[in-house]
FIROVO-187665 format. One record per residue (C-alpha): residue number from 1; residue in three letters; chain; z, y, x. Coordinates in steps of 0.2 Angstrom, whole numbers. Layout:
<drenkes>
- nr; rest; kette; pz; py; px
- NUM; ala; A; Z; Y; X
...
</drenkes>
This chain:
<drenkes>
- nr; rest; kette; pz; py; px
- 1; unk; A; -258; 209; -50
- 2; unk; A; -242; 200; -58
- 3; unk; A; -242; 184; -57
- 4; unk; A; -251; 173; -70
- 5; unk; A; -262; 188; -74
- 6; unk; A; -276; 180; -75
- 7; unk; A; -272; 168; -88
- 8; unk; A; -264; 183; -97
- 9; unk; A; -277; 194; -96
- 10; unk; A; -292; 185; -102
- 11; unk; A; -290; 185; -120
- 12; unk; A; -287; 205; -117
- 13; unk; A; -302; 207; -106
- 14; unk; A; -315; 197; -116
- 15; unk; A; -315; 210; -132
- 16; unk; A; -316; 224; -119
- 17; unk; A; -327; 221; -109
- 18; unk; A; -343; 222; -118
- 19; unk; A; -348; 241; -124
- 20; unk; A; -347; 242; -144
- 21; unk; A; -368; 238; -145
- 22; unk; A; -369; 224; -135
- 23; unk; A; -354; 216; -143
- 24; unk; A; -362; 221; -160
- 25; unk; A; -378; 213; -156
- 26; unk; A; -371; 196; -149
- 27; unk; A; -360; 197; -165
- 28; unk; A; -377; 198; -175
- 29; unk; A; -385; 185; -166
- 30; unk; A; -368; 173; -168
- 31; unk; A; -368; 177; -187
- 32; unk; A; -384; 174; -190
- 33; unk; A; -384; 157; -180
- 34; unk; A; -368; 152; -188
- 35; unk; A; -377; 157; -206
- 36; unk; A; -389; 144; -203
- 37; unk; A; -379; 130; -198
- 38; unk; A; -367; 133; -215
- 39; unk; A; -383; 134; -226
- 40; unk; A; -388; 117; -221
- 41; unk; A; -369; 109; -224
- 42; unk; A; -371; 118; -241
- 43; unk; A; -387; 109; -246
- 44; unk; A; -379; 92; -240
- 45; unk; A; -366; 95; -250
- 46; unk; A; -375; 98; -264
- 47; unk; A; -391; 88; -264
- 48; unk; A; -388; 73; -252
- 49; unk; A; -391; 57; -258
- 50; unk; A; -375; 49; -253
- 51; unk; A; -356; 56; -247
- 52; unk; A; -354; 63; -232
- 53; unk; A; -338; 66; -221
- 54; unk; A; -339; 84; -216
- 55; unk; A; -328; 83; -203
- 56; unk; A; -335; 69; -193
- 57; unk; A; -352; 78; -194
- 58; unk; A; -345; 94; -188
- 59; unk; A; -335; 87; -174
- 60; unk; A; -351; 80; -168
- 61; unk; A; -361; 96; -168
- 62; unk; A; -348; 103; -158
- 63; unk; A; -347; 92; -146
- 64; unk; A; -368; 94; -146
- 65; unk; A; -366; 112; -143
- 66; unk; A; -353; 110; -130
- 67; unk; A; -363; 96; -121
- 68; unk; A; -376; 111; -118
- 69; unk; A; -366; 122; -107
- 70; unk; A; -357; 119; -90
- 71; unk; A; -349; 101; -87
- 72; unk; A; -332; 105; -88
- 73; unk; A; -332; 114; -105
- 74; unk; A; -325; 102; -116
- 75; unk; A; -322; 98; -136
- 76; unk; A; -305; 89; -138
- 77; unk; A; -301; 81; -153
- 78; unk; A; -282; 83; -160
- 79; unk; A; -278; 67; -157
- 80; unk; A; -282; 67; -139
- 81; unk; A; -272; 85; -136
- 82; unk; A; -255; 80; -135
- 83; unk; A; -261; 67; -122
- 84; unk; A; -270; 77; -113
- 85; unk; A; -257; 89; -110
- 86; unk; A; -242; 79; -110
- 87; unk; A; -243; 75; -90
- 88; unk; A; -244; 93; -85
- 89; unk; A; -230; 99; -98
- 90; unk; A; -219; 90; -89
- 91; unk; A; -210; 80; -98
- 92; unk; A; -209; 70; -114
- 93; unk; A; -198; 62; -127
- 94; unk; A; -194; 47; -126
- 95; unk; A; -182; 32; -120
- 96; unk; A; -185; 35; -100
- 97; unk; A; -192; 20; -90
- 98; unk; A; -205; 14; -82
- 99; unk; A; -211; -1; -87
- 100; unk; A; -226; -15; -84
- 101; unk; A; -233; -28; -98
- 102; unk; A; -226; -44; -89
- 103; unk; A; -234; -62; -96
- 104; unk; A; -236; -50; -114
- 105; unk; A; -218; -45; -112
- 106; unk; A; -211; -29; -110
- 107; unk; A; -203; -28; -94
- 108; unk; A; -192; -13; -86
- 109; unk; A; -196; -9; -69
- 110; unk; A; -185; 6; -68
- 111; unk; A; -177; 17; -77
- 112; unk; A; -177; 37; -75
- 113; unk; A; -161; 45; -67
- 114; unk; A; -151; 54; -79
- 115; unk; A; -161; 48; -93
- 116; unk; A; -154; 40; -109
- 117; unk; A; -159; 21; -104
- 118; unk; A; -148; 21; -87
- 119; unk; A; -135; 29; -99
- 120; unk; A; -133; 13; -110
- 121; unk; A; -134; 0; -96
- 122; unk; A; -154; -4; -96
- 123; unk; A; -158; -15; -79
- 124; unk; A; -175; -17; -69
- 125; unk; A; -178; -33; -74
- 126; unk; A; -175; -32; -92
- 127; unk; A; -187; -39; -104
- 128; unk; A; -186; -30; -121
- 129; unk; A; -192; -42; -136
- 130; unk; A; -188; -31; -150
- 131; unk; A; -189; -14; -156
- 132; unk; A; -179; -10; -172
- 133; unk; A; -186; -23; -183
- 134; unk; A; -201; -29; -175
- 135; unk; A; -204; -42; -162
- 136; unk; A; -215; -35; -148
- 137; unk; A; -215; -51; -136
- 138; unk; A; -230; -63; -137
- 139; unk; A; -242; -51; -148
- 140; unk; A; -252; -46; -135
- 141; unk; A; -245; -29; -133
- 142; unk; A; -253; -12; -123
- 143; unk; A; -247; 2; -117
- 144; unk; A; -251; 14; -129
- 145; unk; A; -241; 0; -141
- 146; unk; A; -225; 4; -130
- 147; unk; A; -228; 21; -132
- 148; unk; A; -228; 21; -150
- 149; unk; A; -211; 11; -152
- 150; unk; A; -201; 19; -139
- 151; unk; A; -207; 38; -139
- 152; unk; A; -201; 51; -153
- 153; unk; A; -191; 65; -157
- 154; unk; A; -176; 71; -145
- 155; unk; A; -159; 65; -154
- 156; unk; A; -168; 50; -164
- 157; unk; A; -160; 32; -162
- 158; unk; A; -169; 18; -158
- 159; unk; A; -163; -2; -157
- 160; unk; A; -168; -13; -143
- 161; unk; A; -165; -33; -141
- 162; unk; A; -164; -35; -122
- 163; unk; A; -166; -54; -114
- 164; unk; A; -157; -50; -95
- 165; unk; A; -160; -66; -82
- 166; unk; A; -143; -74; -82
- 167; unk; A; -136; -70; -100
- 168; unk; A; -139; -81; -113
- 169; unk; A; -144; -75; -127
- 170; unk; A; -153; -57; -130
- 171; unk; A; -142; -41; -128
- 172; unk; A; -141; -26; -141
- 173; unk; A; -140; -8; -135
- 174; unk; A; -144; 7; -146
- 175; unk; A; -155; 22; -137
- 176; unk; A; -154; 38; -140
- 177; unk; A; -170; 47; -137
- 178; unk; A; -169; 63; -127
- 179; unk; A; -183; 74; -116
- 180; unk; A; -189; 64; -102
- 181; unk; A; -197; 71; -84
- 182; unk; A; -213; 68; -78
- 183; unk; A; -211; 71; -61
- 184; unk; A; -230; 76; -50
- 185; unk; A; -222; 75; -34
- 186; unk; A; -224; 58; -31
- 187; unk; A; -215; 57; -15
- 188; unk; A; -208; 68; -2
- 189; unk; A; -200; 58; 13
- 190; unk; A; -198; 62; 32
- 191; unk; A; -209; 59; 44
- 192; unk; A; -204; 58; 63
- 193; unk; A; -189; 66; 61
- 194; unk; A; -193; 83; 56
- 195; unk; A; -211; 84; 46
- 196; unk; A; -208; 83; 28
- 197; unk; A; -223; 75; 18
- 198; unk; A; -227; 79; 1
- 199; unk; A; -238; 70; -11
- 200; unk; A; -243; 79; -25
- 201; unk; A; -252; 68; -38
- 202; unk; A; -255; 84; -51
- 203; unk; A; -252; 102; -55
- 204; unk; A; -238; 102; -68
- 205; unk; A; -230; 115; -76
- 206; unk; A; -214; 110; -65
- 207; unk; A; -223; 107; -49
- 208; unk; A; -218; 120; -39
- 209; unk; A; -200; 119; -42
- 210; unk; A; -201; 100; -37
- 211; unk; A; -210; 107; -22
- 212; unk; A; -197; 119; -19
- 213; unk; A; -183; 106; -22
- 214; unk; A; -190; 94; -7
- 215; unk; A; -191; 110; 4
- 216; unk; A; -173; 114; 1
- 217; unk; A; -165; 97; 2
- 218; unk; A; -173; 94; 19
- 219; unk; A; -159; 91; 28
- 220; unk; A; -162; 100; 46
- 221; unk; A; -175; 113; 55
- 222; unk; A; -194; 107; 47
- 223; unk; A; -207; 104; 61
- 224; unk; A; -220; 104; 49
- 225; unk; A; -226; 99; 32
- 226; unk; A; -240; 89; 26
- 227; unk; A; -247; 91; 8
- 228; unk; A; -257; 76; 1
- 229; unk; A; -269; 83; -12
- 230; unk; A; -279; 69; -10
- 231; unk; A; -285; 61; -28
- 232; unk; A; -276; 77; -36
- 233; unk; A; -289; 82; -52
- 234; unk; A; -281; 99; -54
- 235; unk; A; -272; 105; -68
- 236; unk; A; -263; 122; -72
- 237; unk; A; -269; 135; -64
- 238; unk; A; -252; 145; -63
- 239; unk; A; -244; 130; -54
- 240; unk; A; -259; 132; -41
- 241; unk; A; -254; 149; -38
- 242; unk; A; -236; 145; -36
- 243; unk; A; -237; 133; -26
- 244; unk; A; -249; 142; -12
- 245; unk; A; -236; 157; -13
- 246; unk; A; -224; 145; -6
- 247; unk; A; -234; 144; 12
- 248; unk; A; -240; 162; 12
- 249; unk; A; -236; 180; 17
- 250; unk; A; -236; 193; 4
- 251; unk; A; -249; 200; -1
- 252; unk; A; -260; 188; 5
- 253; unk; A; -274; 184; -8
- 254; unk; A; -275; 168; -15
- 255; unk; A; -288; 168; -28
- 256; unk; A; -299; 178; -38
- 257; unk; A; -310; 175; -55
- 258; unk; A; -326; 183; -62
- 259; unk; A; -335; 178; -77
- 260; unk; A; -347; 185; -88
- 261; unk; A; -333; 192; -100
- 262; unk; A; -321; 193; -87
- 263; unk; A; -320; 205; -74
- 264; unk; A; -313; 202; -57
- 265; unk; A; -294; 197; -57
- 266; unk; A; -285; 192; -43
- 267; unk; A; -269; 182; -40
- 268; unk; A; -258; 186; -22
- 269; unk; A; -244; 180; -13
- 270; unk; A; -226; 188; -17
- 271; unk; A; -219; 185; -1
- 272; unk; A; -206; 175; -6
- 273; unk; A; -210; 156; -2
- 274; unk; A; -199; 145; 5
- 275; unk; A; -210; 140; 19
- 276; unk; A; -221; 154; 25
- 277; unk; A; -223; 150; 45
- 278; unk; A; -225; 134; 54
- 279; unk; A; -236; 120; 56
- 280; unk; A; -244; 115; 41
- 281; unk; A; -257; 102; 36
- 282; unk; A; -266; 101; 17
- 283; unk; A; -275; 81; 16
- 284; unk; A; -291; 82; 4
- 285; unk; A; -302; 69; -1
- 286; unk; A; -319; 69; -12
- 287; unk; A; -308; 67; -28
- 288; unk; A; -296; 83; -25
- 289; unk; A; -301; 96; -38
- 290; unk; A; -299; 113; -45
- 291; unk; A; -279; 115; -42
- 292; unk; A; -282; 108; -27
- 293; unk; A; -297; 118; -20
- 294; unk; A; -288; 133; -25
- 295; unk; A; -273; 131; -13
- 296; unk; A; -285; 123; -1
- 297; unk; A; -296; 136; 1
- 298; unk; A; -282; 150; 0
- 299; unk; A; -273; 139; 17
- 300; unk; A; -291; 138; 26
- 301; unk; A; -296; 155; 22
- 302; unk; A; -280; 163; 26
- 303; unk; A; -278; 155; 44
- 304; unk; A; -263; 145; 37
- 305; unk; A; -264; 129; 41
- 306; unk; A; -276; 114; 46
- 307; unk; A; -287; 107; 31
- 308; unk; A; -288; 86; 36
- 309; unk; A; -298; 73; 26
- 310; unk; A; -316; 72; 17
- 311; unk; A; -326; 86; 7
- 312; unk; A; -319; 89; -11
- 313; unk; A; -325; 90; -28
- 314; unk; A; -330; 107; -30
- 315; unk; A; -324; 111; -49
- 316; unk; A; -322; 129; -49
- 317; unk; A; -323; 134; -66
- 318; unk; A; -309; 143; -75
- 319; unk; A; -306; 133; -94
- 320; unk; A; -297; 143; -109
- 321; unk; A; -291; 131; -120
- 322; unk; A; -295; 138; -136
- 323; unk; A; -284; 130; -151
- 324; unk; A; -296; 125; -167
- 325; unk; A; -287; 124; -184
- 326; unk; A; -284; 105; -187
- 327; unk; A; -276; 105; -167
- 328; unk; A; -288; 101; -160
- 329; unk; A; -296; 110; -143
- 330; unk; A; -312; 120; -136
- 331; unk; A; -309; 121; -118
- 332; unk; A; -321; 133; -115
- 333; unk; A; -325; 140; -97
- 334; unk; A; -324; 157; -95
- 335; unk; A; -326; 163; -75
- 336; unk; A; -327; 156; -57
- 337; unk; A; -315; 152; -46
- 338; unk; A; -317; 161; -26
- 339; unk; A; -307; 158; -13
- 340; unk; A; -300; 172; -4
- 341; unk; A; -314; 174; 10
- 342; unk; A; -326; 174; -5
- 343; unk; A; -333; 158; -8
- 344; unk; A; -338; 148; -24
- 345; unk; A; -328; 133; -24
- 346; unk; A; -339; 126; -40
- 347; unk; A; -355; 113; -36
- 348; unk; A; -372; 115; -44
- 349; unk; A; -374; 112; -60
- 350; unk; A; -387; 115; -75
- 351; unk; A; -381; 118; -89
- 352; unk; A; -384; 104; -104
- 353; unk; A; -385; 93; -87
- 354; unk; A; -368; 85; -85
- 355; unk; A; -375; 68; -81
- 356; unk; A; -385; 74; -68
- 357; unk; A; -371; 84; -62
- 358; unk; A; -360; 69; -60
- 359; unk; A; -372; 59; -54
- 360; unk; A; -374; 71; -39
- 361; unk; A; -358; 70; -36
- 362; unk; A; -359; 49; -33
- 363; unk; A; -376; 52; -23
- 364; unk; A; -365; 60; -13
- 365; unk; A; -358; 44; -6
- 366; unk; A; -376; 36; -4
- 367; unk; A; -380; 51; 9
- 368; unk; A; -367; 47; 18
- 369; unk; A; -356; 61; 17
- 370; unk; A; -339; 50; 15
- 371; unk; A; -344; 44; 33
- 372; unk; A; -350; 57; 44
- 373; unk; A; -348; 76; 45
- 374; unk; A; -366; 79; 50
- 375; unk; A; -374; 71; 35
- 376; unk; A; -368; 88; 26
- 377; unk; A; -377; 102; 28
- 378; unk; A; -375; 120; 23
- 379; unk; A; -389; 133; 24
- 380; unk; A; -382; 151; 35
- 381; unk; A; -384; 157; 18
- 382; unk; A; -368; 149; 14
- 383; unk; A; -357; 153; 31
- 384; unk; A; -341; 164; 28
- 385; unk; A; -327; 169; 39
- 386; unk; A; -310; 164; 37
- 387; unk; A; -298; 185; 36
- 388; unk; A; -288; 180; 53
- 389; unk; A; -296; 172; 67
- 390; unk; A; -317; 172; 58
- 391; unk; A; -319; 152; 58
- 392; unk; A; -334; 147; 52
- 393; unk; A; -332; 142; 32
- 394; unk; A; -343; 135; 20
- 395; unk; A; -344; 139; 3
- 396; unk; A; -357; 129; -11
- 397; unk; A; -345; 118; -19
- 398; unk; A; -330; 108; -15
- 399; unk; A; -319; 113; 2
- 400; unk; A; -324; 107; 20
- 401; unk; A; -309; 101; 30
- 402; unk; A; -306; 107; 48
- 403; unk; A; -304; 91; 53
- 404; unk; A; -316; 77; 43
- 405; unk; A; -308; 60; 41
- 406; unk; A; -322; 45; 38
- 407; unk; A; -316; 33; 26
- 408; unk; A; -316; 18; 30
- 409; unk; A; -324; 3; 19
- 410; unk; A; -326; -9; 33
- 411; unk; A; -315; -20; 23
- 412; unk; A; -319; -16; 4
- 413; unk; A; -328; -31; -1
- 414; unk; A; -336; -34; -18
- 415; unk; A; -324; -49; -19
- 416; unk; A; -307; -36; -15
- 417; unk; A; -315; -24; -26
- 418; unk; A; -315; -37; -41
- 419; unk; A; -297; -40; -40
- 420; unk; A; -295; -21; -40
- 421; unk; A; -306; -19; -55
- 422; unk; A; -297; -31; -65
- 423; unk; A; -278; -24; -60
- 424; unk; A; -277; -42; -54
- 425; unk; A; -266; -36; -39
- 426; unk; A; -255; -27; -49
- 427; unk; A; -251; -39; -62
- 428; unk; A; -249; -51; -49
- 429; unk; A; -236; -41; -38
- 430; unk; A; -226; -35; -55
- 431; unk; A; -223; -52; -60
- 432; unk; A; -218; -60; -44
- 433; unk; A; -206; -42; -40
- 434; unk; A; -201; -49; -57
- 435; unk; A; -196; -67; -54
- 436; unk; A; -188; -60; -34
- 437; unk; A; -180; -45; -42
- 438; unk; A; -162; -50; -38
- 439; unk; A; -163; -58; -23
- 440; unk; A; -177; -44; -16
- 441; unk; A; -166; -29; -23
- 442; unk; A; -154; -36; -14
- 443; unk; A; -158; -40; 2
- 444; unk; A; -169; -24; 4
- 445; unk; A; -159; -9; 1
- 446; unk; A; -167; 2; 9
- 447; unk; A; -184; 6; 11
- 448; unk; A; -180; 4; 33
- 449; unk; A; -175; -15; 28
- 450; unk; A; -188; -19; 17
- 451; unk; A; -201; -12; 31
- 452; unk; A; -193; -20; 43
- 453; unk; A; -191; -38; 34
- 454; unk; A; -201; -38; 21
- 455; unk; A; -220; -50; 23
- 456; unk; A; -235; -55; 11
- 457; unk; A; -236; -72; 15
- 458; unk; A; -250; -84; 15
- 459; unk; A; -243; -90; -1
- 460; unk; A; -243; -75; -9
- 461; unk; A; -259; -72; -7
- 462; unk; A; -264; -89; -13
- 463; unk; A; -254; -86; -27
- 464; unk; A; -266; -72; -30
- 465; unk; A; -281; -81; -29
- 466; unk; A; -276; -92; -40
- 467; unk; A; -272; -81; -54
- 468; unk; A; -290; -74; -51
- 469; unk; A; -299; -89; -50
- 470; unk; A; -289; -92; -68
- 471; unk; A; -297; -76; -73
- 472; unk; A; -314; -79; -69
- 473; unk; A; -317; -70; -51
- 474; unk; A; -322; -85; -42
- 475; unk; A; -315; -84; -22
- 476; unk; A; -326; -78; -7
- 477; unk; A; -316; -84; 8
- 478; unk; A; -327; -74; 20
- 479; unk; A; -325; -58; 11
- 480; unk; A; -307; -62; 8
- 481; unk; A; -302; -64; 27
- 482; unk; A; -311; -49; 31
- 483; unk; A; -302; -38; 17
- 484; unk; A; -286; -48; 19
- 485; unk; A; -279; -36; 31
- 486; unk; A; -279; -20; 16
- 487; unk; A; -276; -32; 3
- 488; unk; A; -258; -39; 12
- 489; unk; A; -256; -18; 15
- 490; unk; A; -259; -15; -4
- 491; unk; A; -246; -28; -10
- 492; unk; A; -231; -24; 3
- 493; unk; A; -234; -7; -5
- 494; unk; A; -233; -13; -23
- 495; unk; A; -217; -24; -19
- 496; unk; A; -209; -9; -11
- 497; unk; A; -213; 4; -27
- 498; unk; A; -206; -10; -38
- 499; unk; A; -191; -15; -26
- 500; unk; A; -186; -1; -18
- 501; unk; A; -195; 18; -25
- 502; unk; A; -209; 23; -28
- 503; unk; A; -210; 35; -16
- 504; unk; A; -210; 19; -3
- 505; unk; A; -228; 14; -10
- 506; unk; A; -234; 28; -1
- 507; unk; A; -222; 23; 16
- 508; unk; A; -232; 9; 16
- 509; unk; A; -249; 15; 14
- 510; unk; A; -246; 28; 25
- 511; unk; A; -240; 19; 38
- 512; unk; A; -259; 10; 42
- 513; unk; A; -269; 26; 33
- 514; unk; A; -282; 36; 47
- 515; unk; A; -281; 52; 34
- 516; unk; A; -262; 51; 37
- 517; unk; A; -264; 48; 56
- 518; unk; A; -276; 64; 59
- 519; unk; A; -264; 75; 48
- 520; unk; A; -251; 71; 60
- 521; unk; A; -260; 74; 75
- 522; unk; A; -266; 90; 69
- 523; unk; A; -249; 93; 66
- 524; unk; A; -245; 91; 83
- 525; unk; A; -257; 101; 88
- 526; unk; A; -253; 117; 76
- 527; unk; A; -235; 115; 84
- 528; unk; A; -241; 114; 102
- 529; unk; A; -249; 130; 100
- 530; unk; A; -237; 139; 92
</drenkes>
């Protein structure tokens, strides 16, 4: 089927489907239901003792229904859509950096290559006190504050007073707002000389050709590739099938979807990837969904490369977003996800359940299944065979890896977790990257130097306890010394995202990570057989 059929078939195949009486009957049925519920707004309207706002009380009979069908169909108000979809477009509009609130100022971290703010001469480091007329330093400023000052429309100006260390005085530069990326491949780096790793933190509408871009630029013969899906929610669907035709043959099924509505459609590879043979390794975790699963599955099932890490989500429900007449959004679910060997990647659920649903899915942990393989169990009634070399499979929600990974929380003390909580660590690391900025940036030019030279120091880290003790978290030196190990590891990486790029946060991580270690064995392995 051509590519993105699926999404382009649905709205087609959902007033087919049905033969003329059935669709007349459930039309009677809906009428009749939705009769009802206008009747009673009428006599509210007219007889109620007091005013009422229609549309709050609409909104929250939506959501009612909604809530009593699968978990993941949603109501989204108009308000929420643009935010919701703004990550997976792509891109937005704006002024183009990356910034942290730093001691309630507004402070650059880095600006976006190409993008208007490099254009005029903005600087990491730069502290921005005013926004056309109005001082934003000192007033206790959040995020979505910064994203209402400096985003608008493409080819609007806006006026920034800029305090730089080491000019007196603040500076004046004018900003002239243009489409800015949002760019889901996080990293993509080269590991060992010639394995190329890719994390992938979503599927955007321009994921595959930032995928495709890494593969390209890849200077030499690639040994392997390792594709981090772990924490990866999902997102579009068409970016999930573009991305798996880059590591299959074609004609090689990737996906397929049934619904009540919705007859079976399938999606297949074109044969035209950019990396259809050699070793390749896809790293899962509990948290990688949907998009995820989809490509997952489609690599396992196909016999196409080595599944490393922990059992995913399992959320394999198609969603229509549906477009309501004030913008707002029912995401309505429409069909199943299968994976090409025929499995249901979606968990169990009743429907009007959700919190029981999602509460399985955190029982989860409390049986063990982050920490040993043999604490999931499958009944044969859920046994598939992968369509090359018949390896056992399982289907019944989520993606079993090939090879399980346990995590690891040996270290993850409640006293660790605190400072997590709080986004102690971060605030922490952004302003002391702040106050080394010149002196760090320039010593540590590249990410080799900074591995090499760079070390949290005891001081550091007293630093840090300090700022938490100010805050209220109290410290546990036992459960310090015993978390100290991941906590220095976490910072390094911090300092090396702000200093460097922050592709180097995940250098770091990496470095000490037992999911990465196993993908890289396995790695091995996959090219020792070859």
């Amino acid at each position: 089927m051509h590519r993105h059929s699926i999404i382009a078939a649905i709205a087609l195949a959902a007033a087919l489907v049905l033969p003329y009486g059935a669709q007349a009957q459930q039309k009677n049925e809906m009428t009749e239901a939705a009769g009802k519920y206008n009747q009673t707004l009428f006599y509210i309207d007219r007889l109620y003792l007091e005013d009422v706002d229609f549309g709050k009380l609409v909104e929250k009979a939506i959501v009612a229904t909604v809530g009593e069908l699968d978990p993941h169909s949603s109501y989204i108000s108009a308000e929420d859509v643009r935010a919701m979809n703004e990550p997976l477009q792509g891109e937005f509009e704006g002024i183009g950096i990356e910034f942290a609130i730093i001691r309630d100022t507004l402070t650059v971290q880095a600006t976006v290559a190409g993008g208007p703010s490099e254009s005029v001469g903005l600087l990491a480091g730069d502290k921005i006190v005013r926004v056309d007329t109005s001082d934003i330093a000192g007033i206790g400023l959040s995020n979505e504050d910064v994203y209402g000052y400096l985003r608008g429309k493409k080819g609007t100006k806006v006026e920034l007073a800029v305090l730089r260390k080491g000019v007196d005085g603040p500076l004046d530069f004018t900003v002239v707002r243009d489409k800015i990326p949002i760019n889901s491949l996080d990293a993509a780096y080269r590991v060992n000389g010639d394995v190329l790793y890719l994390k992938l933190s979503r599927f955007a509408a321009k994921s595959r050709d930032e995928i495709a871009d890494a593969i390209r630029s890849f200077d030499g013969v690639i040994g392997g590739v390792i594709l981090d899906l772990r924490g990866n929610s999902g997102g579009y669907l068409p970016t999930a099938i573009d991305i798996a035709n880059e590591f299959l043959e074609a004609g090689d099924l990737i996906v397929y979807t049934e619904g009540r509505k919705i007859p079976r459609m399938q999606e297949s590879a074109r044969g035209n990837g950019l990396y259809r043979k050699g070793p390749l390794v896809v790293m899962i975790d509990e948290n990688s969904a949907s998009a995820s699963e989809i490509v997952a599955g489609a690599v396992q099932d196909q016999d196409r490369g080595i599944i490393v890490g922990r059992r995913s989500f399992g959320k394999g429900l198609v969603q229509q977003a549906l477009p309501l007449e004030d913008g707002s959004e029912l995401r309505l679910t429409i069909a199943r996800y299968h994976t090409p060997s025929g499995r249901v990647i979606q968990s169990h659920y009743e429907a009007g359940h959700a919190d029981r649903y999602y509460r399985d899915f955190y029982e989860r942990y409390l049986r063990g299944e982050s920490f040993s393989r043999d604490s999931i169990q499958f009944p044969d009634s859920l046994k598939f065979r992968t369509l090359r070399l018949g390896r056992t499979v399982y289907g019944g929600g989520g993606i079993m890896p090939d090879v399980f990974v346990p995590q690891d929380t040996a270290s993850y003390t409640p006293y660790y977790a605190a400072l997590l909580r709080q986004g102690l660590v971060i605030e922490y690391m952004n302003g002391l990257c702040d106050r080394n900025r010149s002196a760090w940036t320039s010593k540590y030019r590249t990410f080799e130097k900074f591995d090499r030279g760079f070390e949290v120091t005891d001081d550091m880290v007293e630093g840090l306890v300090a700022l938490a003790t100010e805050r209220g978290i109290g410290l546990k030196e036992e459960e310090l010394e015993r978390s100290k190990e991941d906590l220095c590891l976490y910072m390094k990486a911090l300092a090396a995202s702000s200093i460097v790029s922050r592709e180097c946060f995940y250098r770091v991580m990496n470095s000490r990570s037992p999911e990465f270690q196993a993908a890289l064995e396995a790695l091995r392995e996959a090219s020792l057989s070859l």
